[in-house]
Every structure is written in structure tokens, then in C-alpha cells.
N, CA and C of each residue as an Amber inpcrd file, in Angstrom:
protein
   189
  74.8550000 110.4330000  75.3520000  74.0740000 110.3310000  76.5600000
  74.2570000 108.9500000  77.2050000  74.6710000 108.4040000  76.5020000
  74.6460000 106.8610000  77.0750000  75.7180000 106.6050000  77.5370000
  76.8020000 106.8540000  76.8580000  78.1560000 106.8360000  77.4060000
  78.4420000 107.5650000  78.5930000  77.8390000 108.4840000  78.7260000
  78.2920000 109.2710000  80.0130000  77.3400000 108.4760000  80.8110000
  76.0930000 107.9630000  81.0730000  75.5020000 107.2280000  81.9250000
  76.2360000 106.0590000  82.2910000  77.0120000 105.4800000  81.3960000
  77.6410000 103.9850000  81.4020000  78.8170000 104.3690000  82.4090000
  79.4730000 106.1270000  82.2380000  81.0970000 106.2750000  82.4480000
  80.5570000 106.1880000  84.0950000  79.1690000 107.2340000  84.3430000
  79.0190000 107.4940000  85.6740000  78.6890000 106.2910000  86.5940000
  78.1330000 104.9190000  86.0450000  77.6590000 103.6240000  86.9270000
  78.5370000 103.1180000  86.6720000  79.8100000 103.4600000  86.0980000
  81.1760000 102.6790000  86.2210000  81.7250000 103.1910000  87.1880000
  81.9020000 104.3840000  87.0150000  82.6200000 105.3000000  87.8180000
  82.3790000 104.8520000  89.7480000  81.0580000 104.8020000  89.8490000
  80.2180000 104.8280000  90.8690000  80.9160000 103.3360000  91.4260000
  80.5140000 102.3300000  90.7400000  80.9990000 100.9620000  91.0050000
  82.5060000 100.6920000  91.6220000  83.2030000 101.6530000  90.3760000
  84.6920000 101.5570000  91.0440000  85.1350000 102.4290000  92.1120000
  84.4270000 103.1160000  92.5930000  84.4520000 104.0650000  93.8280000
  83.6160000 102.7610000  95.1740000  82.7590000 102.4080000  94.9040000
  82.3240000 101.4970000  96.1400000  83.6010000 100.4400000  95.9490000
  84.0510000  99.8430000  95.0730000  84.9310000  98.9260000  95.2260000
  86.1350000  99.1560000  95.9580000  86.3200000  99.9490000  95.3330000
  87.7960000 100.6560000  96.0070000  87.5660000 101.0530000  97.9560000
  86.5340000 101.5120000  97.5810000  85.9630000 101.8120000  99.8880000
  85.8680000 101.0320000 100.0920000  85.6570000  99.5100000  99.6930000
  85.2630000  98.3510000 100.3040000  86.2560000  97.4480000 100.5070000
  87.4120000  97.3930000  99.2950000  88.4810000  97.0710000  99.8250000
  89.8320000  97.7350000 100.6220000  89.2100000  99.0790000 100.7070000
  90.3140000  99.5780000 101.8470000  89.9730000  99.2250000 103.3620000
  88.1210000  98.8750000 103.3650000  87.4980000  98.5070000 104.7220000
  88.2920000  97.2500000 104.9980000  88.2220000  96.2430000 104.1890000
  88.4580000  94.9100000 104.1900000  90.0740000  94.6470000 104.6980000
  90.7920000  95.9420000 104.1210000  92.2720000  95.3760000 104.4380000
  92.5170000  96.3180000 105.4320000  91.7070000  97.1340000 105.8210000
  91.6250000  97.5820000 107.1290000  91.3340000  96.8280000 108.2630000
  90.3990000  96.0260000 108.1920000  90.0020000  94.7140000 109.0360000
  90.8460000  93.9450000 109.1960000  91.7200000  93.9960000 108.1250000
  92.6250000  92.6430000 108.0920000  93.6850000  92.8830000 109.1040000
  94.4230000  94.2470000 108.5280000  95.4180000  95.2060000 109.4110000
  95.2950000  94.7630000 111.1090000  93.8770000  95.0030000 111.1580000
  93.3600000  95.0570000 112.3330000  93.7670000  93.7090000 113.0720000
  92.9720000  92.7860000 112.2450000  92.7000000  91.1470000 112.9160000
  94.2550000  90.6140000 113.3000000  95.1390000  91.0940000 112.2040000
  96.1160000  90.1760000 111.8440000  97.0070000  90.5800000 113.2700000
  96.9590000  91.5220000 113.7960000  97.8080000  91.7770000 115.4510000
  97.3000000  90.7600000 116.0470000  95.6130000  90.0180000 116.1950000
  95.1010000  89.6070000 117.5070000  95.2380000  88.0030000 116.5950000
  95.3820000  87.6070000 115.3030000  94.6440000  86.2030000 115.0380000
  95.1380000  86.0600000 113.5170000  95.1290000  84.7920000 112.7260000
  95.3440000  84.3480000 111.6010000  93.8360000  84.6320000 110.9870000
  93.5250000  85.6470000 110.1970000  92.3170000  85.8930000 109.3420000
  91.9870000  84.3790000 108.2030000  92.8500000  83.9880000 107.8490000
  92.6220000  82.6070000 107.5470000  92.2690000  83.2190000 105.9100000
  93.1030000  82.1690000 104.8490000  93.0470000  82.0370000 103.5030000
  91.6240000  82.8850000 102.4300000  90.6820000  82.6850000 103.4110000
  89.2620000  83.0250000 102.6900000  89.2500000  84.8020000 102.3940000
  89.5420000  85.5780000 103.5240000  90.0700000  86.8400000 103.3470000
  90.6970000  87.1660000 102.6400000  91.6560000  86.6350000 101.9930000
  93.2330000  87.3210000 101.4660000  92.5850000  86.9160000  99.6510000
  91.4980000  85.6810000  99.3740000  90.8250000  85.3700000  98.4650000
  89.7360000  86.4270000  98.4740000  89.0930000  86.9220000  98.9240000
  88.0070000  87.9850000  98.9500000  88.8000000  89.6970000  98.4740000
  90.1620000  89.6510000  99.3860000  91.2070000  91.0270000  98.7540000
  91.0200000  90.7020000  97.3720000  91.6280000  89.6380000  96.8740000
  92.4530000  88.9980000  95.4240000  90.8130000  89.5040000  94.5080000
  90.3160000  88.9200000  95.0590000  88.5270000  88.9510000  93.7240000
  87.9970000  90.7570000  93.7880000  88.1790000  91.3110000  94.7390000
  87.9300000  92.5850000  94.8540000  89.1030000  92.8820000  93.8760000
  90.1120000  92.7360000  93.9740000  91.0390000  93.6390000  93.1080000
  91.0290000  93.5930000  92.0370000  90.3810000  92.3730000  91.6080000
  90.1370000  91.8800000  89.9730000  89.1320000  92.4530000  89.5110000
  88.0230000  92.7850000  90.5810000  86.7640000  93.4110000  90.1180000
  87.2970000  95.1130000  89.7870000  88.1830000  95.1350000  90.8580000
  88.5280000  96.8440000  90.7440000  89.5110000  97.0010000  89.4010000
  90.2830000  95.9180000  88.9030000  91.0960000  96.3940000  87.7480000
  90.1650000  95.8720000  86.7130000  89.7210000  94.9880000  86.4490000
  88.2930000  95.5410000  85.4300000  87.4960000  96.5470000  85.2140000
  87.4300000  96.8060000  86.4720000  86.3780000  98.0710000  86.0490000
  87.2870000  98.9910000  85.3960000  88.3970000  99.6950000  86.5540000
  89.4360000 100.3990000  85.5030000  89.3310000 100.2850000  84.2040000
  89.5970000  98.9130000  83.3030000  89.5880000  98.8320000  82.1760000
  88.7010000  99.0140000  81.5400000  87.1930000  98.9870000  82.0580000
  86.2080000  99.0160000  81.6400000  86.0370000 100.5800000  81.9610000
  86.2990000 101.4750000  82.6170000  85.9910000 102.7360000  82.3220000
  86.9680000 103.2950000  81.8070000  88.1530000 103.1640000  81.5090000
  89.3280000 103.3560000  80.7250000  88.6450000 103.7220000  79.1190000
  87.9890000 102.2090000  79.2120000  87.7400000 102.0610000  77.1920000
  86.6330000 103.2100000  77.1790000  85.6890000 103.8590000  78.2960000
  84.8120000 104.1220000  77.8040000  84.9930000 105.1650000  77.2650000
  86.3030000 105.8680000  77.5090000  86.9710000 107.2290000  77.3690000
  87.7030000 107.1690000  75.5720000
């Protein structure tokens, strides 16, 4: 019972992560025709992706 609670607020987590960085590099897509999005963005992609391949790993093991 616990494990499947743990798999599903993992699960859940890495599903908002993943929509949030397709928003983000959607924005970027966007900006980068009109303007230089500037270093802080491309650092916000990088930490999202780290959060998103952790979690992977972290719902990986739970299996």
C-alpha cells in the first residue's frame, strides 16, 4: 500500500515536471526569435531536467 502511494506521488511529480518543462522550452522557442532569454533560463531547463531524471530514478527503483 505504500509503495503504490509513493509510485503514484512520484508518478504525479514527474508528470508536472515534464509539462513544465515543455512550457518553459516552449517559451524559450518562442522568446529566442524576438530576444536573448539570457543564461538564467537555460539554468532553470538544466535544474528541471535534473529534477525530472531523478525522479525517473526514483520511480524506476520503486518498481
Amino acid at each position: 500500500m505504500e509503495k503504490d502511494r509513493r509510485v503514484s506521488e512520484s508518478g504525479r511529480e514527474f508528470s508536472r515536471l515534464v509539462c513544465e518543462l515543455c512550457l518553459v522550452e516552449e517559451d524559450l522557442g518562442d522568446a529566442r526569435g524576438e530576444h536573448d532569454v539570457g543564461k538564467w533560463v537555460r539554468r532553470a531547463l538544466d535544474k528541471l531536467r535534473l529534477e525530472i531524471d531523478f525522479n525517473s530514478e526514483e520511480l524506476a527503483a520503486l518498481y
